[in-house]
Rosetta silent file (secondary structure, phi, psi, omega in degrees, C-alpha in Angstrom):
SEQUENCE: XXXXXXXXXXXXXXXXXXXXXXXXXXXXXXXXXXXXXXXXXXXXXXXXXXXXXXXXXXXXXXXXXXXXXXXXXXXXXXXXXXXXXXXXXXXXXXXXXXXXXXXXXXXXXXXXXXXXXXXXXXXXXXXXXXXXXXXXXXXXXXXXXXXX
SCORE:     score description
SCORE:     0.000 S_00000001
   1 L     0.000  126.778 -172.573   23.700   54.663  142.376 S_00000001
   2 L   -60.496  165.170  151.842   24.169   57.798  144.068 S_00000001
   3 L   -96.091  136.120  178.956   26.816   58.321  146.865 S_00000001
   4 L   -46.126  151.509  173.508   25.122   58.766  150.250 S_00000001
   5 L   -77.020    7.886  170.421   25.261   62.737  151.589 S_00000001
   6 L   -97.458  -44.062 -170.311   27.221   61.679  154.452 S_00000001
   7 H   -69.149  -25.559  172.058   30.502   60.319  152.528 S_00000001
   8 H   -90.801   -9.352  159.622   29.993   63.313  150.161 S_00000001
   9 H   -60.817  -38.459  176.678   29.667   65.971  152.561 S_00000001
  10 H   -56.716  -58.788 -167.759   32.678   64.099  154.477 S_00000001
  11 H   -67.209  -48.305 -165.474   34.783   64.182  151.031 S_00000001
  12 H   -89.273  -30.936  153.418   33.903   67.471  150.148 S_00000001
  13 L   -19.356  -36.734 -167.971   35.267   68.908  153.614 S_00000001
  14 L  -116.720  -13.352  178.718   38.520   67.853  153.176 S_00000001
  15 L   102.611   -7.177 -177.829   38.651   69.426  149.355 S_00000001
  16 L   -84.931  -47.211 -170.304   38.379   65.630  147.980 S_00000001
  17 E   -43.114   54.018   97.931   34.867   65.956  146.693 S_00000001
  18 L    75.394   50.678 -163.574   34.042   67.136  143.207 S_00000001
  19 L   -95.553  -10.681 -172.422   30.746   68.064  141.869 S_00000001
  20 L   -85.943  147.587  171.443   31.505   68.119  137.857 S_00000001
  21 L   -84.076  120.184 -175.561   32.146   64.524  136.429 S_00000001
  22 L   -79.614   81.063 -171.883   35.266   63.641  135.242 S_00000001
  23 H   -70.535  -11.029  172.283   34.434   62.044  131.585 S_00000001
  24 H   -47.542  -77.300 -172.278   38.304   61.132  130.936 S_00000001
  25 H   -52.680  -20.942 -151.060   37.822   59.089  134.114 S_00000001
  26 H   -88.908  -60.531  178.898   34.556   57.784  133.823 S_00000001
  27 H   -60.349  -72.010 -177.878   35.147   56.026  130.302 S_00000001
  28 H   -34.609  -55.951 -159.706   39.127   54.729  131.709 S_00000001
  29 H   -62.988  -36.500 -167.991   36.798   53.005  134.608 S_00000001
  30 H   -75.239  -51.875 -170.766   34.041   51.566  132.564 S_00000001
  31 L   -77.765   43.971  176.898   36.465   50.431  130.128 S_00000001
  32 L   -93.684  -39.983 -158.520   38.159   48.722  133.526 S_00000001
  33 L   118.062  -48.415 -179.456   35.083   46.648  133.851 S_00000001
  34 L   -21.428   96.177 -163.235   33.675   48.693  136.039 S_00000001
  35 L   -57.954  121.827  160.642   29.732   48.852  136.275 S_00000001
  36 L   -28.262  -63.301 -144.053   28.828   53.165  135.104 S_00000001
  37 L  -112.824   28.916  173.509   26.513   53.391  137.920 S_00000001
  38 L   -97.433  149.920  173.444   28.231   51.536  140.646 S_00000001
  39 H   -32.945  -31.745 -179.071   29.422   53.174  143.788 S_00000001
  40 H   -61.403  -66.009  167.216   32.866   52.501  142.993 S_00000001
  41 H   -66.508  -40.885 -169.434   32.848   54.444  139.672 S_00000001
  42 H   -84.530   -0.371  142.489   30.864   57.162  141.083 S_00000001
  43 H   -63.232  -62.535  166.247   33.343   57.735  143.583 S_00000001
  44 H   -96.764   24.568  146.339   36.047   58.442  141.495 S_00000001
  45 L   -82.099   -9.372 -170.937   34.611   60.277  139.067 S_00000001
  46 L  -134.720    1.086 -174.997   33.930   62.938  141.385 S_00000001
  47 E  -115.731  138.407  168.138   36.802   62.401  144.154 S_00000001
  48 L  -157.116  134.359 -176.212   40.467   63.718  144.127 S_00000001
  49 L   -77.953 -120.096 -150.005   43.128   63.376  146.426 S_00000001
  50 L  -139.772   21.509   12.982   46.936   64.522  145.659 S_00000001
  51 L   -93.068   -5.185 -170.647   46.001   62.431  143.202 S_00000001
  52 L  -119.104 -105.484  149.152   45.744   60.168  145.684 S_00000001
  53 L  -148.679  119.071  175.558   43.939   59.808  149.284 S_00000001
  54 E   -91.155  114.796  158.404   46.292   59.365  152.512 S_00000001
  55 E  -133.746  171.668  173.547   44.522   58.629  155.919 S_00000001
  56 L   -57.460    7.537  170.441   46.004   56.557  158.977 S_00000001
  57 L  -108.557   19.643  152.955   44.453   53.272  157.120 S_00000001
  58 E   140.837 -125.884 -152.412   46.986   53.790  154.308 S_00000001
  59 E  -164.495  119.560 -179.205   46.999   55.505  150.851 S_00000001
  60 L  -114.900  115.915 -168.835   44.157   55.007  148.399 S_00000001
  61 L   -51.777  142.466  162.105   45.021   55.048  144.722 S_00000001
  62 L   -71.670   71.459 -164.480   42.966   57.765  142.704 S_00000001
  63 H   -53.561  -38.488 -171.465   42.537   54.604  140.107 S_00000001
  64 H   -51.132  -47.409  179.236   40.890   56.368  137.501 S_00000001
  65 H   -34.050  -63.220 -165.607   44.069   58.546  137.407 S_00000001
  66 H   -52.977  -34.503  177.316   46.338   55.554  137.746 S_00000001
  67 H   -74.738   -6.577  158.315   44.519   53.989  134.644 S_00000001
  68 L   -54.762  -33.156 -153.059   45.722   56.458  132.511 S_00000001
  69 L  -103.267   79.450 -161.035   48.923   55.298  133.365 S_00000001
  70 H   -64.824  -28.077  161.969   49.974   52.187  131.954 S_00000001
  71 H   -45.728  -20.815 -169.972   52.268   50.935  134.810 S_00000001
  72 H   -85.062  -35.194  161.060   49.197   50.517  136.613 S_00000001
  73 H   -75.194  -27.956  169.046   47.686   48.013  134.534 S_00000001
  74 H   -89.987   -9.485  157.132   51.061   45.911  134.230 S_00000001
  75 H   -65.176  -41.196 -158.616   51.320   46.116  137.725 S_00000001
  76 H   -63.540  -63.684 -141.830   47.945   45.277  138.014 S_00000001
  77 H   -82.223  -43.730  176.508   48.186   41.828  135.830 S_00000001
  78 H   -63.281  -29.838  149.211   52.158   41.139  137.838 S_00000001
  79 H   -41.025  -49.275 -173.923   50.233   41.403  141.048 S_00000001
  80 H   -73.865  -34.273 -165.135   46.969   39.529  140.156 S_00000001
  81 H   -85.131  -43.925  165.327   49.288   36.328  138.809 S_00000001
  82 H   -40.459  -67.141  157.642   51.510   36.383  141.971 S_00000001
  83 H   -66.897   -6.633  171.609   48.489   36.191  144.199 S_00000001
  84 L    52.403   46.008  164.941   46.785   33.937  141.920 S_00000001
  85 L   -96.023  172.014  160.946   43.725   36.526  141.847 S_00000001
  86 L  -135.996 -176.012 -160.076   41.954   36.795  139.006 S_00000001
  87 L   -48.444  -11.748  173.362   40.544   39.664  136.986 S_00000001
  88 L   -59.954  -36.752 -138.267   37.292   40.343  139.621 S_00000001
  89 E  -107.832  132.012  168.188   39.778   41.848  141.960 S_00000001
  90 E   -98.186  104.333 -179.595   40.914   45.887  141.604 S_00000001
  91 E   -60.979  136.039  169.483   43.628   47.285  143.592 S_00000001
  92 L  -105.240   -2.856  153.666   42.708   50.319  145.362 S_00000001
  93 L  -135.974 -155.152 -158.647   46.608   50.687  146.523 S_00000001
  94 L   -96.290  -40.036  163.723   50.067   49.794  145.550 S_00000001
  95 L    72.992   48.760  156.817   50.115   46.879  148.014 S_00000001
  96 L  -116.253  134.537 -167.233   53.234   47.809  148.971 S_00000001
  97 L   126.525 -136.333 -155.453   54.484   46.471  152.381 S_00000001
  98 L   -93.476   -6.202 -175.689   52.344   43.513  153.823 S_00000001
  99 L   176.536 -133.412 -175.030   49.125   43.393  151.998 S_00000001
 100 L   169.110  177.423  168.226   46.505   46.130  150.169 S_00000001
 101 L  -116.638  169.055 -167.120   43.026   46.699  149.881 S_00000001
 102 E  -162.169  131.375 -175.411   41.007   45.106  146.562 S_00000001
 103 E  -112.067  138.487 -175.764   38.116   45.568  145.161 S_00000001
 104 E  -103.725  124.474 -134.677   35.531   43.085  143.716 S_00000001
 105 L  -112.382  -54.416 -176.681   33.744   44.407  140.867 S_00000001
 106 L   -44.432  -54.310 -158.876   31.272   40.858  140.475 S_00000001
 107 L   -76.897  -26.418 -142.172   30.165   41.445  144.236 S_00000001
 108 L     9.739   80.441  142.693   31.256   45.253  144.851 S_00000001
 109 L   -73.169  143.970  145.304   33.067   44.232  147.841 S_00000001
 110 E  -105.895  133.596 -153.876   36.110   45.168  149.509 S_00000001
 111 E  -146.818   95.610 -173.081   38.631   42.956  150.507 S_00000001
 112 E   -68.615  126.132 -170.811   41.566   44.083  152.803 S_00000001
 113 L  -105.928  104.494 -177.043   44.398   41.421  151.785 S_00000001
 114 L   -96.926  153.534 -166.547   47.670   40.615  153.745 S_00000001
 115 L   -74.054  -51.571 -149.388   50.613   38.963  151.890 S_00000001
 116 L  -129.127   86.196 -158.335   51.969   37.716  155.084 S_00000001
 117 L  -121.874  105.522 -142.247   48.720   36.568  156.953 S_00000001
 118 L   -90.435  -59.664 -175.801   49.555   35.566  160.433 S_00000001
 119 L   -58.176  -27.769 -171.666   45.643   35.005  161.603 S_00000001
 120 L    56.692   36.413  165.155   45.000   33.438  158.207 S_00000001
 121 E  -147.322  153.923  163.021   41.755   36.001  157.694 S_00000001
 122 E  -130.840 -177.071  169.513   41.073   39.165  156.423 S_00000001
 123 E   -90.650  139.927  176.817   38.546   42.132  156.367 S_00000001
 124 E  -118.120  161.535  140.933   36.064   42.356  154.133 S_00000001
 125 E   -95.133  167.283 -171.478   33.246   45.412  153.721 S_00000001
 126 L  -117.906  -14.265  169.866   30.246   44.583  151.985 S_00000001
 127 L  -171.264  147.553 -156.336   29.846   47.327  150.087 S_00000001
 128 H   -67.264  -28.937  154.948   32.007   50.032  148.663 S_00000001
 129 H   -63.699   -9.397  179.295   30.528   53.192  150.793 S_00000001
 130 H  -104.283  -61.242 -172.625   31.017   51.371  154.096 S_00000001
 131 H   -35.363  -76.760 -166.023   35.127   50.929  152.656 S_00000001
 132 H   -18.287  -47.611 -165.466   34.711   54.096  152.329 S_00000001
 133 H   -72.356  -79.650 -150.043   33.288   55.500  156.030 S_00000001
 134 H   -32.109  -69.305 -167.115   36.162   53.032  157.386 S_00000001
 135 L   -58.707  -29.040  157.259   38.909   54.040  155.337 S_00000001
 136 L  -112.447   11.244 -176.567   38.340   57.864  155.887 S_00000001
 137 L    75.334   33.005 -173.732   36.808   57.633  159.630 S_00000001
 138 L   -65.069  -44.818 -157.950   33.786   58.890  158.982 S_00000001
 139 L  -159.339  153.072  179.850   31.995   56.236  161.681 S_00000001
 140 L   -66.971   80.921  160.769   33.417   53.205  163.282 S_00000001
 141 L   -50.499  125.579 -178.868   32.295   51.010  160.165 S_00000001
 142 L   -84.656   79.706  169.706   31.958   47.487  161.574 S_00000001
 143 L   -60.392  154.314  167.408   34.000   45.263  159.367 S_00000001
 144 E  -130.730  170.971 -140.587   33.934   41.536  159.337 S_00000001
 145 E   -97.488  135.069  179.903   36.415   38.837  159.889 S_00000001
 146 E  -130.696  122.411  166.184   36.454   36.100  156.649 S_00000001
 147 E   -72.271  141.353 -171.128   38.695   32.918  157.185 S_00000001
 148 L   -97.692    0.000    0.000   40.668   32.531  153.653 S_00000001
């Protein structure tokens, strides 16, 4: 599934954007679980930060990178057993502080998580191109509120 021309015009603006395919990354992702042609994958096959992407809604791992990178997978599995997630959910940061973002690879959903969850809800997106808009500002992306 392609990524819409607005998040890649947005992406390529800032220098994140890509147009050659990264097959190193492409292959780490699928063999992640990742569906090849989902939005998810076809983001970070073609996007790179510093490796990673900063904006004021945090710091978004470059994952493909990070799966090179074997801390990221034993982080991955001490993190998932702590929260008593299981393997659907993909960190898209270090989910350090109060919470993280997560991604759900059955649904491909996003699911902002806090640790410390005052409200007892979080945000979810509905699909991985509206995280996207939100998480770099493209457009006030309309998030919604999920009781846990």
């Amino acid at each position: 599934m392609p990524t819409p021309k607005d998040i890649v015009e947005n992406l390529r603006n800032r220098d994140f954007w890509f147009d050659d395919v990264s097959s190193q990354y492409q292959e780490a992702l699928i063999a992640y679980g990742l569906q090849q042609n989902s939005p998810i994958v076809e983001f970070y096959v073609h996007a790179e930060g510093s490796p990673n992407f900063v904006t004021p809604r945090g710091e978004l791992l470059q994952i493909a990178w990070a799966l090179l990178n074997p801390s990221y997978r034993n982080n991955s599995v001490v993190l998932r057993k702590s929260l008593g997630l299981d393997d659907d959910f993909v960190f898209l940061d270090s989910f350090e502080g109060e919470g993280g973002y997560v991604y759900r690879k059955e649904s491909g959903s996003v699911v902002e998580l806090k640790i410390f969850n005052d409200g007892n809800s979080r945000k979810e997106w509905v699909n991985f191109n509206d995280f996207l808009r939100y998480f770099f500002d493209m457009f006030d992306v309309k998030e919604k509120k999920v009781l846990c």
